[in-house]
C-alpha positions as CSV (number, residue, x, y, z in Angstrom):
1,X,-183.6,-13.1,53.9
2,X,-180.5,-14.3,52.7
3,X,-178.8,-12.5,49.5
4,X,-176.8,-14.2,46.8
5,X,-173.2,-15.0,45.7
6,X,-172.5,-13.8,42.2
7,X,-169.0,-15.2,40.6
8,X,-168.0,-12.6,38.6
9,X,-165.7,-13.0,35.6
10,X,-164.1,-9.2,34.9
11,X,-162.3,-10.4,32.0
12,X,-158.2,-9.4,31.6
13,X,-158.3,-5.8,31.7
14,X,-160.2,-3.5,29.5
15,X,-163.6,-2.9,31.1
16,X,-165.0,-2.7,27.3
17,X,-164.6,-6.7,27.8
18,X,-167.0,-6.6,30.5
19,X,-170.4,-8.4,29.7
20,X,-173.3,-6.4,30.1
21,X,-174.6,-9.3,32.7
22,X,-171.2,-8.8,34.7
23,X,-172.2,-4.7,34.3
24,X,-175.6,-5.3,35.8
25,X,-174.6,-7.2,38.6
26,X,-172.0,-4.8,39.7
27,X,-174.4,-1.7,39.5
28,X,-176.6,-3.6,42.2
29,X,-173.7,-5.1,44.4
30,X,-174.2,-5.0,48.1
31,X,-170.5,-5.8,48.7
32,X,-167.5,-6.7,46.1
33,X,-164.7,-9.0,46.6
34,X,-162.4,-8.7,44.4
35,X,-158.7,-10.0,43.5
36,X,-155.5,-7.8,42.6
37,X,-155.6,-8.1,39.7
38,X,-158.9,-6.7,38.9
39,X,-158.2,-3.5,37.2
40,X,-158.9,-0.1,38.9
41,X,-160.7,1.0,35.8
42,X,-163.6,-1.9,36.4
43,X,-163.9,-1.1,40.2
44,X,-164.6,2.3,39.7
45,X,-167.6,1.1,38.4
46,X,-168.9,0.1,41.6
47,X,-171.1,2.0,43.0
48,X,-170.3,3.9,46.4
49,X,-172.9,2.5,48.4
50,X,-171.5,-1.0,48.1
51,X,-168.6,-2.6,50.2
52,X,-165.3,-3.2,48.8
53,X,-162.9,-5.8,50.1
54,X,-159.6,-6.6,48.2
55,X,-159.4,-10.7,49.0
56,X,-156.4,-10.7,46.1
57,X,-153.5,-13.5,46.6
58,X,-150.5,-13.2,43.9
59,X,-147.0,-13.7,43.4
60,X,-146.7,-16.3,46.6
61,X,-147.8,-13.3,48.6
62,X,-151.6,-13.8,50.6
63,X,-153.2,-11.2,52.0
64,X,-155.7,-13.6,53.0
65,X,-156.5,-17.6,52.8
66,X,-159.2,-18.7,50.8
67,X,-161.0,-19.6,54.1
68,X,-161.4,-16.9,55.4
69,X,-163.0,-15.5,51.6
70,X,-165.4,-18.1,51.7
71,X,-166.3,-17.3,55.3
72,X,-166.8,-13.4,54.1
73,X,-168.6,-14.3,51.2
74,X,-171.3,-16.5,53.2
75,X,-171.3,-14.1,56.4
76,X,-171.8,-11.0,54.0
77,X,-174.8,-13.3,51.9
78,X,-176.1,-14.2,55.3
79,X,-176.6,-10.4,56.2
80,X,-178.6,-10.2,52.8
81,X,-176.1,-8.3,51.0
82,X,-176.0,-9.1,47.1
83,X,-172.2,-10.5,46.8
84,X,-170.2,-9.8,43.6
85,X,-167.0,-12.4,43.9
86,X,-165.1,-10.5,41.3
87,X,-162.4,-12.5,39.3
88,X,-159.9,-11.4,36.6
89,X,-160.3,-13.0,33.5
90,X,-163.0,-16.0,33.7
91,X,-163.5,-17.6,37.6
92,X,-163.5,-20.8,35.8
93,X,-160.5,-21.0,34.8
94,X,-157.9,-20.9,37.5
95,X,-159.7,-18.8,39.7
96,X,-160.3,-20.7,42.6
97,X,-164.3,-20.8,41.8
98,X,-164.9,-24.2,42.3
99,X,-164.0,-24.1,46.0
100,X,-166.4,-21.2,46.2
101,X,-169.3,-22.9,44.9
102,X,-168.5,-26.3,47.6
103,X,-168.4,-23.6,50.2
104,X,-171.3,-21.9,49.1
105,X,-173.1,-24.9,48.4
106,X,-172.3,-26.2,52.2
107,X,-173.4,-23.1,53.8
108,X,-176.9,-23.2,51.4
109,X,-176.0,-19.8,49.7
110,X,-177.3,-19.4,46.3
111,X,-174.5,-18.3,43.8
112,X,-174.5,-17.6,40.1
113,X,-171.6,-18.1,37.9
114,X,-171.0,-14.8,35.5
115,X,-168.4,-16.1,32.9
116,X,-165.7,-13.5,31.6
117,X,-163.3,-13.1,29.0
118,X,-159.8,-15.4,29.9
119,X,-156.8,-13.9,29.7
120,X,-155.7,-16.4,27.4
121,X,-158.3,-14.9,24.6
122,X,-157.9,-11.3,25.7
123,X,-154.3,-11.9,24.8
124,X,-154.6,-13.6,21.8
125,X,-156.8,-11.2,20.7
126,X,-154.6,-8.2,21.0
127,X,-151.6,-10.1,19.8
128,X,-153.4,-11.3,16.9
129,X,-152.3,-14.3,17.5
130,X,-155.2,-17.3,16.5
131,X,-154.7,-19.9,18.9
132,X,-156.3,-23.1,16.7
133,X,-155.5,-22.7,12.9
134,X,-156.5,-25.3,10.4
135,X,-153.0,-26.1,9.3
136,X,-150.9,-25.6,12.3
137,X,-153.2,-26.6,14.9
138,X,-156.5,-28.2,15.9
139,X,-156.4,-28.1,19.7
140,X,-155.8,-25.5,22.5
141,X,-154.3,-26.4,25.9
142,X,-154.2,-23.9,28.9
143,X,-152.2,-24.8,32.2
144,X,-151.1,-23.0,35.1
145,X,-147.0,-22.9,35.5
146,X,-147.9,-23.4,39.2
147,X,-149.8,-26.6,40.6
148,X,-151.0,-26.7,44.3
149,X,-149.3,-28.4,46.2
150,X,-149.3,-32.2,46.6
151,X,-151.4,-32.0,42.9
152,X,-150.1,-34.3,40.5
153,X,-147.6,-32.6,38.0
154,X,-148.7,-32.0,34.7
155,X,-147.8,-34.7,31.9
156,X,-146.0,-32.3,29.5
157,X,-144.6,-35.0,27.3
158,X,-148.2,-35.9,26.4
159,X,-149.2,-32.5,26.1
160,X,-146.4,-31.5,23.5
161,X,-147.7,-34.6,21.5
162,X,-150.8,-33.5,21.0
163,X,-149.8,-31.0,18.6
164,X,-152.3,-28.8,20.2
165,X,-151.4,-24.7,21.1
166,X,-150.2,-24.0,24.6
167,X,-151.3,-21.3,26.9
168,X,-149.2,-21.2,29.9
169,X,-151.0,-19.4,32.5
170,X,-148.3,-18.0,35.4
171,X,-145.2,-19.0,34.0
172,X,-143.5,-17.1,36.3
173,X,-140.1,-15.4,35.3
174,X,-137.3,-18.9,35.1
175,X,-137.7,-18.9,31.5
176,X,-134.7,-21.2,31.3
177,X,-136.6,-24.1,33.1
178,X,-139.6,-23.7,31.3
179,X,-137.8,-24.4,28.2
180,X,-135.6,-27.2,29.4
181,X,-139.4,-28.6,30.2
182,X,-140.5,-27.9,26.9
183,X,-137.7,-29.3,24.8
184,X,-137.7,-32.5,27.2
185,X,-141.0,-33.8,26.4
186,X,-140.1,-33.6,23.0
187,X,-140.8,-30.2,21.2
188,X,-138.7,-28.9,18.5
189,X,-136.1,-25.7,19.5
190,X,-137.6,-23.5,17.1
191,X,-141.3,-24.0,18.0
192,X,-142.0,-20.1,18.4
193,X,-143.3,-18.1,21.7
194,X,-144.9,-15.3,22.7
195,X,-144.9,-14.0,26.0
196,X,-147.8,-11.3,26.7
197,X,-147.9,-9.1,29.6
198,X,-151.0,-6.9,31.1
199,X,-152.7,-7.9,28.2
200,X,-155.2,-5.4,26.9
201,X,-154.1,-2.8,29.4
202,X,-152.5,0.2,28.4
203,X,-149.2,-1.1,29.7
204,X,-149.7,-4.3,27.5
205,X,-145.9,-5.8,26.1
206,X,-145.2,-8.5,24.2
207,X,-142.5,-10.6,22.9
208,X,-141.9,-13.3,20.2
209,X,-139.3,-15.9,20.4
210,X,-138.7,-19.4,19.9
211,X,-138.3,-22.3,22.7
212,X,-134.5,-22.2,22.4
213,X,-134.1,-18.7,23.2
214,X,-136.8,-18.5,25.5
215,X,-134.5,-18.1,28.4
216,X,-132.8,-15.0,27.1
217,X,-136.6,-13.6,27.4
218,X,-136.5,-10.1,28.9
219,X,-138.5,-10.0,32.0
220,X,-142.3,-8.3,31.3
221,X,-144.0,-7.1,34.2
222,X,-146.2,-9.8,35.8
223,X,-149.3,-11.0,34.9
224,X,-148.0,-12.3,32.1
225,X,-148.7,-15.4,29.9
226,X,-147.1,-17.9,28.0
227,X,-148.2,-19.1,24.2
228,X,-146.0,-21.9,22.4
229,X,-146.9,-23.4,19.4
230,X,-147.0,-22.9,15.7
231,X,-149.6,-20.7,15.5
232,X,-147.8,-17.7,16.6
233,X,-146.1,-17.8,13.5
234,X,-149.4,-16.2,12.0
235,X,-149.5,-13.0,14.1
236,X,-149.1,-9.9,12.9
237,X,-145.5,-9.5,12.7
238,X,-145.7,-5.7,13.4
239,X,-147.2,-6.4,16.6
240,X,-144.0,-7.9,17.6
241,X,-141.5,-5.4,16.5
242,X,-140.9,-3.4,19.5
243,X,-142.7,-4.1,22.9
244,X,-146.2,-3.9,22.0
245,X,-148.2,-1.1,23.8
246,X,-152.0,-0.7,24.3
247,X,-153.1,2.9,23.5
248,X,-156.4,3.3,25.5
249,X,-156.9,6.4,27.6
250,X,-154.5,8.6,29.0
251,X,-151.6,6.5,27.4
252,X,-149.1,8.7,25.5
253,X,-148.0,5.2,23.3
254,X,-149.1,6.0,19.7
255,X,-147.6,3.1,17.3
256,X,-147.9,3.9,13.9
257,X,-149.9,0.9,13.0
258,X,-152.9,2.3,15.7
259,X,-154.6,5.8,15.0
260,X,-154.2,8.3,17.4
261,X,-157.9,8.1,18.5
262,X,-160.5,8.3,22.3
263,X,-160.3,4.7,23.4
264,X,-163.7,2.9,23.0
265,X,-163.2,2.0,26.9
266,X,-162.9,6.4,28.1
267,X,-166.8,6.0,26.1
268,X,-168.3,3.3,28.1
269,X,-166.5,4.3,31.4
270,X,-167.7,7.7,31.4
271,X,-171.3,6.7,30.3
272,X,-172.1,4.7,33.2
273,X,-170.0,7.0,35.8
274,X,-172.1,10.0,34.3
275,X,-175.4,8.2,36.2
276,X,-173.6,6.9,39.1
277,X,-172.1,8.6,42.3
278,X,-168.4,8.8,42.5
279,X,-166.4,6.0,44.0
280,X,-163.6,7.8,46.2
């Protein structure tokens, strides 16, 4: 009997943003596929007994091609193996899913989708930043600083028109011709930034800035994302006052604006681990 492909969204970081389906379905994995950036946190809540197989592909580097995922994913499904495709963020949204579900669907393997939490809200969240606001901005946009190639090129000229918030997903670290980009298709210098980093790890840092000094931008550690548009003007200001850091457990940040308390994520972590045998 053949098992089944679940696409797994594992959210941006903090395993407290795991749903409780995405939970369920990775206490009764057969066999996990997961990317890099999948935090270790989240696969220690694998169990043992299942196979773990780290398919990740970032920073132009590829451990392996998507072909050879989707043959693992349908070979371990054909041996009757429950398969978790574990995805950071939402597999949705730039994650490659819908070329898992074609393959899938050719090789007559049954898959579930398991939506996450994208990065893009994760981040927002902890920044504080709301990305629609009834008087600065009725739309959202994300897009990926990197396009497949021979895809067509995004029409940023129409995008800045829209008036609508932009989450750049990847932006990578030339700063300099992302803003050139920017200010060519028509938005104004001062439009304000805020680059976001690991965001809702503990090694979360942001920074606020505007398009025209965008390229003086210190480089964060990747991944990182990109938000442009007037509603960053509405988050908390304190949040942007020194590189912003994440106290969860076993961090030693403590800014004063956060209370030295157990992070909600040590709770859950330890909960389930307390039932389930130890992942070496």
């Amino acid at each position: 009997m053949k098992g089944k492909v679940y696409l797994v969204g594992a959210g941006p970081g903090d395993p407290e943003l795991l749903t409780l389906k995405a939970l369920r379905v990775l206490r009764t994995a057969g066999a996990v596929l997961h990317d890099d950036l999948v935090s270790p946190e989240i696969l220690r809540l694998v169990p043992a007994s299942a196979q773990l197989h780290n398919v990740g592909k970032r920073c132009g580097t590829k451990k392996i091609r998507q072909e050879e995922i989707n043959f693992l994913m349908i070979a371990l499904a054909d041996s009757g193996l429950n398969v978790v495709r574990l995805k950071s963020g939402d597999p949705l949204i730039f994650g490659r899913a819908g070329e898992e579900i074609e393959a899938l669907r050719r090789a007559n393997v049954t898959c579930e989708v398991v939506p996450g939490i994208t990065s893009a809200l994760g981040a927002a969240a902890t920044a504080q930043i709301p990305l629609t606001h009834r008087r600065a901005s009725s739309a959202v946009v994300f897009i990926t600083g990197h396009q497949a190639e021979g895809s067509e090129a995004a029409n940023w000229a129409k995008l800045a028109g829209s008036g609508a918030t932009l989450v750049i997903y990847m932006p990578g670290q030339n700063y300099r011709e992302i803003a050139a980009t920017l200010k060519s298709s028509g938005l104004a210098s001062a439009t304000p930034c805020a680059i976001i980093s690991r965001a809702t790890t503990r090694r979360q840092r942001t920074h606020r800035t505007t398009i025209s000094e965008l390229q003086h931008a210190p480089q964060l550690p990747a991944p990182t994302l990109l938000v442009v548009g007037e509603v960053v003007r509405f988050a908390d200001p304190a949040l942007f006052a020194q590189h912003f850091v994440v106290p969860t457990a076993g961090s030693t940040a403590q800014p004063a604006l956060l209370t030295d308390s157990p992070s909600p994520a040590e709770g859950f972590q330890s909960s389930f681990e307390a039932n389930q045998e130890p992942r070496n």
